[in-house]
C-alpha atoms as one frame of an Amber mdcrd trajectory, in Angstrom:
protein
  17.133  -1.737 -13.546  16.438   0.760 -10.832  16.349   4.436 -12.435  16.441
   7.780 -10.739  13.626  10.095 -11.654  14.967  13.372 -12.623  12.297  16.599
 -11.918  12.791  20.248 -13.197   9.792  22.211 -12.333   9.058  24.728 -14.510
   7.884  28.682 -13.940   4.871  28.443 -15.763   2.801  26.138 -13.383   3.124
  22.917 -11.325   1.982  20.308 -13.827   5.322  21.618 -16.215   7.326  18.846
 -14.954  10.130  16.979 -17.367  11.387  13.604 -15.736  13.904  11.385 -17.340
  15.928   8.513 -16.105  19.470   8.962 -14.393  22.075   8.945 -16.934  24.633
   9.188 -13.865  23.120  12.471 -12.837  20.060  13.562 -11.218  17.991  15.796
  -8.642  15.019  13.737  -6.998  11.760  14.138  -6.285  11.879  12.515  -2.937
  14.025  10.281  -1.332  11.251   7.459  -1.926  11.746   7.485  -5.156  15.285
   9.263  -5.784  17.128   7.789  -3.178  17.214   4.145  -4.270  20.275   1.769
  -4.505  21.589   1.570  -7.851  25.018  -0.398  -8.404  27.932   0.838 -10.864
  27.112  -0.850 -13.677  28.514  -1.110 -17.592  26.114   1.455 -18.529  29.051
   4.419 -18.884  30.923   1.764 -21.010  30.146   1.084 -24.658  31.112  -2.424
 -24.944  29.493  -3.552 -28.406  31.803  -4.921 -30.685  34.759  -5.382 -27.752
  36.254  -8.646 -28.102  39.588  -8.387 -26.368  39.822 -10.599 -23.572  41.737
  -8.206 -21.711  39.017  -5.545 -21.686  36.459  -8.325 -21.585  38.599  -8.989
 -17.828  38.224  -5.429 -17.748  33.983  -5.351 -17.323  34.175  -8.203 -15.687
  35.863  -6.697 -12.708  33.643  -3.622 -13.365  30.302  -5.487 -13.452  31.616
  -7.403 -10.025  31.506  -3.921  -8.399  35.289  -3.508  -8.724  35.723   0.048
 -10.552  39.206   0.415  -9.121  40.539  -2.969  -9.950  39.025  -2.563 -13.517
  40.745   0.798 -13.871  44.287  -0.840 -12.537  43.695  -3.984 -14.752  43.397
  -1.775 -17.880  46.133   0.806 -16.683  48.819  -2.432 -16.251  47.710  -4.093
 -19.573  47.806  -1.034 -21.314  51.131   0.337 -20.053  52.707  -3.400 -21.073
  51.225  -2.269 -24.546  48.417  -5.320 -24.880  46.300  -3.067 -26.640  48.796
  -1.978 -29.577  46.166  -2.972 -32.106  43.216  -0.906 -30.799  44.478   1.837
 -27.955  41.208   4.005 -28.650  38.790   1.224 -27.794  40.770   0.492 -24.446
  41.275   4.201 -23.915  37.325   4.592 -24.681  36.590   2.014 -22.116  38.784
   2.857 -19.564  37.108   6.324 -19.601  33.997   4.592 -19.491  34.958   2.990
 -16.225  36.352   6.289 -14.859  33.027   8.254 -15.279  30.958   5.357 -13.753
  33.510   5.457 -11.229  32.864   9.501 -10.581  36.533  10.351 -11.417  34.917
  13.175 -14.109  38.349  14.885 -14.936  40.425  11.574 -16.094  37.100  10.554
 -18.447  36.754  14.272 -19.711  40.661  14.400 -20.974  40.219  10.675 -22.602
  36.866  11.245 -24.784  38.286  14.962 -25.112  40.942  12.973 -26.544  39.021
  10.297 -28.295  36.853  13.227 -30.539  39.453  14.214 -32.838  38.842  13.028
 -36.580  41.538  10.493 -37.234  39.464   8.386 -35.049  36.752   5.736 -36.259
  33.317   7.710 -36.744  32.069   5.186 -34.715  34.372   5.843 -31.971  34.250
   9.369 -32.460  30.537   9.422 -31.697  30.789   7.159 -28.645  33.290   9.713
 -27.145  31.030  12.712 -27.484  28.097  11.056 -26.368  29.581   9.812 -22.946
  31.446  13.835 -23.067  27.812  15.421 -23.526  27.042  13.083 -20.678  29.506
  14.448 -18.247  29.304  17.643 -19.569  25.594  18.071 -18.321  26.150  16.136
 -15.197  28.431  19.077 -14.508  25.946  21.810 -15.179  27.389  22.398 -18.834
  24.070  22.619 -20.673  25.270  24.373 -24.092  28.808  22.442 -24.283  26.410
  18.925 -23.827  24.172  19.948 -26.662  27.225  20.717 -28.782  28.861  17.553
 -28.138  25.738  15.874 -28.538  25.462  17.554 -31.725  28.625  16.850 -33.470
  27.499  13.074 -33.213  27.566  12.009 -36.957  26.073   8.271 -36.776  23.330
   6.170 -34.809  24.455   4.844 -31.542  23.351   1.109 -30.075  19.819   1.264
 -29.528  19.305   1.563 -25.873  22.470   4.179 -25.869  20.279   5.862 -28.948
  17.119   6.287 -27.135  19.692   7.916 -24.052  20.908  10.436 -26.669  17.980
  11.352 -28.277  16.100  12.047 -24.261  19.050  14.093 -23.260  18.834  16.399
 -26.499  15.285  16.522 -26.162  15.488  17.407 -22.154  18.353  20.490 -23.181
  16.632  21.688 -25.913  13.617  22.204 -23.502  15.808  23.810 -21.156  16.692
  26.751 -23.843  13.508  26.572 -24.829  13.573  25.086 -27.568  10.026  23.673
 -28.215  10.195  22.644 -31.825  13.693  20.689 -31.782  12.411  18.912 -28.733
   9.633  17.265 -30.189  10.986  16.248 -33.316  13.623  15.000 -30.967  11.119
  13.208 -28.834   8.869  12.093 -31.851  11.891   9.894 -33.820  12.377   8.408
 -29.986   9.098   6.965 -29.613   9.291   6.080 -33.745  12.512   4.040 -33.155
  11.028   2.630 -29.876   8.167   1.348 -31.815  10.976  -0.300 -34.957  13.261
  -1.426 -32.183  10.358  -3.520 -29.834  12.134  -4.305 -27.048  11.950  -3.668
 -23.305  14.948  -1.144 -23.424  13.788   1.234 -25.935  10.035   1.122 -24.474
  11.063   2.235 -21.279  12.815   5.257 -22.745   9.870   5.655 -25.178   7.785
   6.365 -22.138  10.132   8.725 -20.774  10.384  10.305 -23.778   6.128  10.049
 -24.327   5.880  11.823 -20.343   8.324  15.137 -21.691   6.535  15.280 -25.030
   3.508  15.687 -23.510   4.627  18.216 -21.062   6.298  20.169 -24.119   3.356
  20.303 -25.865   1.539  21.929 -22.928   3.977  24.333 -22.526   3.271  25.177
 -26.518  -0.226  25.774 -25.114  -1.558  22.323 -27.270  -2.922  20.946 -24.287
  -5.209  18.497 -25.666  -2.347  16.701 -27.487  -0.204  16.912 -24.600  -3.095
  15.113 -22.355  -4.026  12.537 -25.253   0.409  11.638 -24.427  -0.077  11.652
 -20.481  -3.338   9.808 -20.313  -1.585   7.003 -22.221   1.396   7.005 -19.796
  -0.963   7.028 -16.975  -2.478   4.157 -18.405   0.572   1.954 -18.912   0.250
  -1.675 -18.230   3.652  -1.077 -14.477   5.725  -4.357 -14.005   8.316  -2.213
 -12.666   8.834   0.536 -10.073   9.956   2.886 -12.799   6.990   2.322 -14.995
   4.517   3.134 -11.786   6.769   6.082 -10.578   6.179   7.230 -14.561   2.181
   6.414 -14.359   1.878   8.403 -11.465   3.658  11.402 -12.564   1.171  11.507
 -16.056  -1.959  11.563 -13.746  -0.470  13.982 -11.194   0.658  16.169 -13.861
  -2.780  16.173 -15.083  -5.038  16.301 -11.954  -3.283  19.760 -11.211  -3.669
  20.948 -14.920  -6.834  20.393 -14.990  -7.445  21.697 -11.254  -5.439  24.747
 -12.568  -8.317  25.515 -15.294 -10.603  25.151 -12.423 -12.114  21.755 -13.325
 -12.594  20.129 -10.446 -14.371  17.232 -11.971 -11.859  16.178 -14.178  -8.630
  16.775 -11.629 -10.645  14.116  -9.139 -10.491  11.568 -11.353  -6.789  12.204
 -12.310  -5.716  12.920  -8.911  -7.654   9.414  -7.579  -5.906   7.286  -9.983
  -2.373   8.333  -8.248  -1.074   5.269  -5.488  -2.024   6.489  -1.843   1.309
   4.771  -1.065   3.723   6.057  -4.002   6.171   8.760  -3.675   3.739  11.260
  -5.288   0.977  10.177  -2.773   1.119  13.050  -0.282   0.899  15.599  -3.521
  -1.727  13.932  -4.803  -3.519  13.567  -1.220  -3.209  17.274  -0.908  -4.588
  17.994  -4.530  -7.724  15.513  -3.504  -8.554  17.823  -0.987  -8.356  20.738
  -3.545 -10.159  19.354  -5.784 -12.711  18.753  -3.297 -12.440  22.126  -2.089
 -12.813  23.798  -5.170 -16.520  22.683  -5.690 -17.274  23.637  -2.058 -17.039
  20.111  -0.497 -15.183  20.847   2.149 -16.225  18.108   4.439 -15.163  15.496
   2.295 -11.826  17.370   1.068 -11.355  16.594   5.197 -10.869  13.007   4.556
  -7.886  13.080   2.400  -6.381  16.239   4.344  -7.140  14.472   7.547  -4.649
  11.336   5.978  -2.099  13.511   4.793  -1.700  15.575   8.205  -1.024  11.610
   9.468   2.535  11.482   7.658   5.715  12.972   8.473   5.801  16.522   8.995
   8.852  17.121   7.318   7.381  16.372   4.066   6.330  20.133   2.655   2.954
  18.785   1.320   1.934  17.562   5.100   2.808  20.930   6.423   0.366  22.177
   3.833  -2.314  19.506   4.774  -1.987  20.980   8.473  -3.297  24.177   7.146
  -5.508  23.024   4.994  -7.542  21.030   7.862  -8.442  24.065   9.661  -8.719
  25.757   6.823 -11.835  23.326   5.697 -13.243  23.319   9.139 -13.328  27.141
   9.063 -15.307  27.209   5.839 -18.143  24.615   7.457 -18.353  27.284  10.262
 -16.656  24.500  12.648 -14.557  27.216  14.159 -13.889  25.570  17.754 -12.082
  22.704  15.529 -10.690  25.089  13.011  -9.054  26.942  16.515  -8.076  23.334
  17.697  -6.378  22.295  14.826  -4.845  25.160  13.660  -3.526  25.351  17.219
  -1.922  21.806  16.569  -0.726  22.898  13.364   1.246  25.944  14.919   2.741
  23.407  17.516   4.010  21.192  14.738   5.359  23.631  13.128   7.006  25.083
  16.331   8.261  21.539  16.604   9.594  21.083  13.173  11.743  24.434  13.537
  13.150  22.933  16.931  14.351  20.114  14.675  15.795  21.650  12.100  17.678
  23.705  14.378  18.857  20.497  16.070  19.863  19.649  12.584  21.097  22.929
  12.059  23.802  22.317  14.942  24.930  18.904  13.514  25.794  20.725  10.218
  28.341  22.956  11.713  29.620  20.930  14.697  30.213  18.333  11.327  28.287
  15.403  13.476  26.191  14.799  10.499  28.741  14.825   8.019  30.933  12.473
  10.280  27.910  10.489  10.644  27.379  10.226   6.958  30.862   8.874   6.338
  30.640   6.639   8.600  27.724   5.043   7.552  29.110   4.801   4.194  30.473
   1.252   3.890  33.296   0.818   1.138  30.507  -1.419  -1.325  28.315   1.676
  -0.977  30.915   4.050  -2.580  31.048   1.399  -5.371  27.419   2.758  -6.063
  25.488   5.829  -8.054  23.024   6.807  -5.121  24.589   5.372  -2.158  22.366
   7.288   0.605  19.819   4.310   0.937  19.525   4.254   4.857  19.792   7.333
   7.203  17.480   6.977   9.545  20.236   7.109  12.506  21.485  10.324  11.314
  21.054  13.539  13.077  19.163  15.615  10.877  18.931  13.400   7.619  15.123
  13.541   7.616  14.963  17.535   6.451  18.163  17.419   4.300  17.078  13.847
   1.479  15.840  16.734  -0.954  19.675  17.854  -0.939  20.695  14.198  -0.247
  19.391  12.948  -3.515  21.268  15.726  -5.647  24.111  14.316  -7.780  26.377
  17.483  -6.365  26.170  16.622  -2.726  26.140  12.513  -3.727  29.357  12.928
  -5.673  30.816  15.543  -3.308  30.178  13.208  -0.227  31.792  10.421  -2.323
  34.997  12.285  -2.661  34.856  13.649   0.820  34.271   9.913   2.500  37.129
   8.812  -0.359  39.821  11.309   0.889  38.464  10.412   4.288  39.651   6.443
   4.139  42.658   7.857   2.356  43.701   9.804   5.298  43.514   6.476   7.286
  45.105   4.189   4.789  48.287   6.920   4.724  48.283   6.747   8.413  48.467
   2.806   8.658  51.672   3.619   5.983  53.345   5.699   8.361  52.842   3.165
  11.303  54.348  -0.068   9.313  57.263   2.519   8.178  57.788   3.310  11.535
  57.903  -0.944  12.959  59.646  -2.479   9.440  63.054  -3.130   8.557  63.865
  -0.413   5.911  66.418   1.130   5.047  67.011   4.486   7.345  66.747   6.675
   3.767  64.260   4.859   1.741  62.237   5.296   4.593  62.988   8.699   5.179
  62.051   9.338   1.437  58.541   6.964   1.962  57.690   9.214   4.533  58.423
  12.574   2.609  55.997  11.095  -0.355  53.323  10.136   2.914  53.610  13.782
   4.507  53.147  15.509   1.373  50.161  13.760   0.279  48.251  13.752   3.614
  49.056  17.499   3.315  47.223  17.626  -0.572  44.252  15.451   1.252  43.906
  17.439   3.987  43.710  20.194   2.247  41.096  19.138  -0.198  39.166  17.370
   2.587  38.605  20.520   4.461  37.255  22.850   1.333  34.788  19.676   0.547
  33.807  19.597   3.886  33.212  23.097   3.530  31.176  22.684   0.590  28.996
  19.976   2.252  28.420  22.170   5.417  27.591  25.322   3.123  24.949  23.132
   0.857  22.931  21.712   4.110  22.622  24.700   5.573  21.134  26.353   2.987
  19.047  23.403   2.541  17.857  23.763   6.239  17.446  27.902   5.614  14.735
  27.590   3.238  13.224  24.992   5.828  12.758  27.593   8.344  11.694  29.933
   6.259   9.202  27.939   5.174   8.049  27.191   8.565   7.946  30.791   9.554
   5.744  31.240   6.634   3.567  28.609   7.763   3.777  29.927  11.295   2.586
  33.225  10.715  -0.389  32.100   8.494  -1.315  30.397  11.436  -1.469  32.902
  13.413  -3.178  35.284  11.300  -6.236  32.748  10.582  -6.345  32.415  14.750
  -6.946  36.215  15.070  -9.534  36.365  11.901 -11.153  33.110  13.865 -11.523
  35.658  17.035 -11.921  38.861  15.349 -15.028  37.027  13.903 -15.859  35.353
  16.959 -16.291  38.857  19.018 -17.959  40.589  16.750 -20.593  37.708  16.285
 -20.902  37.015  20.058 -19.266  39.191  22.012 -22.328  41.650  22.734 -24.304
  38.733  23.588
C-alpha cells in the first residue's frame, strides 16, 4: 500500500516534525515521496460484516476503479428498495464510496445522517469516524476531534489504529501533549496485541509522533530512545524507509541544534543519499561538518548537493554554503568563483519561475494539467505522478502535492470533460430525429447546466491560478534573499581583499 507522508513543521525547531499516513488528505514533503500513485481503494468504506450481494457488487465495481458506476449501482438498487432490511449499511457505504470518490458534501449529509442514536452503536461510530475524517481533510480541526470523540466503541483494527493517529495528530495540534501520548501509547499497545502487518505500520507512525511529542515536552531522551528505534526498523517497504529516514533526520538536526556535532554525523549519515530526505540530510552533513571547523570535508557533501536540481530549496542553500566553506579555508578566489555561480543560478532560477509565472495567468499550465490528466487518473487520490512536460511544474510539486489544489484540480478537470460531454449532447440533439419540443426542452436542461459549469469552472480556475502564484511568490522571494546574500559575501570577499593587498 503506497501511503502519503503527511509533514507539519512545527515553530519550535526543525526536528518538530509529526508525519502520519494519508487518510485521504495530506500536504507532502516532496513530490518524491508525496506525489506517488495511489488508486481509490475500499479504504473510505467499512465493509466488515457486509454480506449483501448487492453492496458486495457495489466494492466490486469500487475496487475495479469504478467509483461512479459503484455510486450508480447502489443509487438504482437502493431506489428499487433492495436494501429495505438494512438502508443504513447501504447508506454508510455509499457515503463511503462518495468520500473516496472526493464528492465531500454528499458523504458529509449521509454520516451527518447516519450519527443520530436510533442507529446501531456500531454504525453510529463508523459514521463519525469517516465524518472526523472529512471533517479534518477540510481544515475542521475541533469539529474532527469532536466527532472523533463521540465514538463510543472499538473500530476494526486497522480502522482503530487510523482513529487513534488522527486523535493523537489533533490533539498535538491544540497542544495537547498529555492526551496525545496516552493516545499514541494504547496505539503501539494494541499494535503489539493485534501482531499483524496493518497495525505495525501504524504503530510506527504512531512510535515517529510520540517521539516528537515527547521532545516538544522537553523529555528528549525518551523521545530519542522512540526515534532511534524507528530509525532502526528492519524497511521492506517504501513507507517503512521514508519513516526510517525521517527518525534519523529528525535527530541529526536535534542533536546538531544542541551543538553536537558528533552525534548529528552519525544520525545524519545513516539517512539514504538517494531518498526524498537526501538533499536535507546532505546539507545537514555539511553542517555538521562545519560546526567542528571541518570545512574542507563539509565541501564534499555540499559539493553533491549543489549537483541536484536547483529548484529544490536545500540545493539553493548548498550553493551558498560552498563558498561559504571555501571562504572560511581562506580559498577566496574559489569562494568569489562559486559564489559568482551561485548568483547566476539563482538569476536563472528567478528567470524560470517567471516563465512559470506567465503560464499561471495565461492558464497554459492549468490547461496543460488537465490535459495530462487521463480519465483512470481522476479515479485516483494523488493523481499528479508525471509532469515533467509541464510549463512550470518543477517549482509548483510543493503546492502540487497539497490535498486542496489535488482535489480542486480534480473538480476543475471534472467540470472540464463535463463541458465537452454537454457539448457532444447538443450536437446529437441537433442531427437526431426528436421530437421539435422534447428537443427544445433537452436543450433548455443542456444550456442551463453548461451555464452552472461554466460558472463554477471559472471561480476554480480562479482558485488554482491564485494558489500557484502565491506558491511561485514565496519562490522569488526566496531567491532574492539568496541573491542579495550573495552579493553581500562578494563585497566582504573584496572589502577584505583591499585592505589585505591593496597597498601592496
Amino acid at each position: 500500500m503506497e501511503v502519503i507522508l503527511i509533514v507539519l513543521k512545527f515553530s519550535k525547531s526543525l526536528c518538530a516534525m509529526l508525519i502520519v499516513p494519508a487518510l485521504c488528505f495530506g500536504t507532502g514533503v516532496s513530490a518524491a515521496a508525496a506525489l506517488k500513485t495511489t488508486p481509490v481503494s475500499q479504504e473510505a468504506v467499512a465493509w466488515e460484516g457486509i454480506k449483501s450481494p448487492l453492496l458486495r457488487a457495489a466494492q466490486f465495481e469500487l475496487l475495479m476503479r469504478r467509483p461512479v458506476a459503484a455510486i450508480t449501482r447502489l443509487l438504482a438498487d437502493q431506489s428499487q428498495g433492495y436494501f429495505a432490511r438494512h438502508p443504513a449499511q447501504a447508506r454508510l457505504v455509499l457515503g463511503g464510496i462518495y468520500l473516496a470518490y472526493g464528492a465531500h458534501y454528499k458523504a458529509e449529509s449521509i454520516f451527518q445522517g447516519l450519527t443520530i442514536a436510533e442507529q446501531p452503536q456500531g454504525l453510529r461510530d463508523m459514521a463519525r469516524y469517516q465524518l472526523a475524517r472529512l471533517q479534518f481533510q477540510r481544515g475542521q480541526p475541533d469539529e474532527a476531534l469532536d466527532s472523533l470523540g463521540r465514538i463510543d466503541g472499538e473500530l476494526p483494527a486497522k480502522m482503530q489504529q487510523e482513529r487513534m493517529l488522527l486523535s493523537s495528530l489533533l490533539f498535538l495540534q491544540d497542544d495537547q501533549f498529555d492526551e496525545a501520548e496516552d493516545n499514541l501509547r494504547s496505539m503501539e499497545h494494541q499494535a503489539q496485541r493485534d501482531d499483524s502487518d496493518a497495525t505495525s505500520t501504524w504503530a510506527a507512525y504512531g512510535r515517529f509522533n510520540l517521539g516528537v511529542t515527547l521532545f516538544r515536552q522537553g523529555r528528549e531522551q525518551e523521545g530519542r530512545k522512540l526515534l532511534e528505534a524507528v530509525g532502526k526498523m528492519p524497511a521492506d517497504n517504501s513507507e517503512i524507509r521514508a519513516l526510517r529516514d525521517k527518525a534519523n533526520l529528525t535527530l541529526a538536526f536535534s542533536y546538531l541544534g544542541l551543538n553536537e556535532p558528533d552525534a548529528a554525523q552519525k544520525y545524519f549519515a545513516k539517512t539514504r543519499l538517494e531518498g526524498p530526505l537526501s538533499n536535507k540530510a546532505l546539507l545537514g552533513l555539511g553542517r555538521a561538518y562545519a560546526a567542528r571547523g571541518e570545512y574542507k570535508k563539509a565541501l564534499t557533501p555540499w559539493m553533491q548537493l549543489t549537483k541536484r536540481d536547483a529548484s529544490d530549496p536545500s540545493v539553493q542553500d548548498g550553493l551558498l554554503a560552498v563558498p561559504f566553506a571555501f571562504g572560511k579555508l581562506e580559498a577566496l578566489k574559489q569562494s568569489l568563483g562559486y559564489y559568482q555561480s551561485a548568483l547566476n543560478v539563482y538569476q536563472q532560477e528567478m528567470k524560470q519561475v517567471h516563465t512559470a509565472e506567465a503560464a499561471v495567468n495565461n492558464r497554459a499550465l492549468l490547461d496543460s494539467l488537465v490535459r495530462g490528466v487521463s480519465s483512470e487518473a481522476l479515479k485516483q487520490r494523488w493523481f499528479l505522478a508525471d509532469l515533467s512536460d509541464v510549463p512550470g511544474a518543477r517549482y509548483l510539486w510543493p503546492l502540487f502535492s497539497t490535498h486542496e489544489f489535488q482535489e480542486t484540480l480534480k473538480n476543475y478537470t471534472r467540470i472540464y470533460r463535463s463541458r465537452d460531454t454537454l457539448t457532444h449532447w447538443s450536437a446529437r440533439l441537433g442531427s437526431g430525429d426528436i421530437d421539435p419540443q422534447l428537443r427544445r426542452s433537452l436543450q433548455d436542461r443542456i444550456d442551463a447546466l453548461e451555464k452552472k459549469l461554466s460558472t463554477t469552472q471559472q471561480r476554480l480556475g480562479t482558485h488554482l491560478t491564485q494558489l500557484a502564484l502565491m506558491e511561485l511568490n514565496r519562490r522569488k522571494q526566496r531567491l532574492v534573499s539568496y541573491a542579495a546574500e550573495v552579493r553581500f559575501s562578494m563585497a566582504q570577499i573584496y572589502d577584505y581583499a583591499a585592505k589585505r593587498w591593496g597597498g601592496e
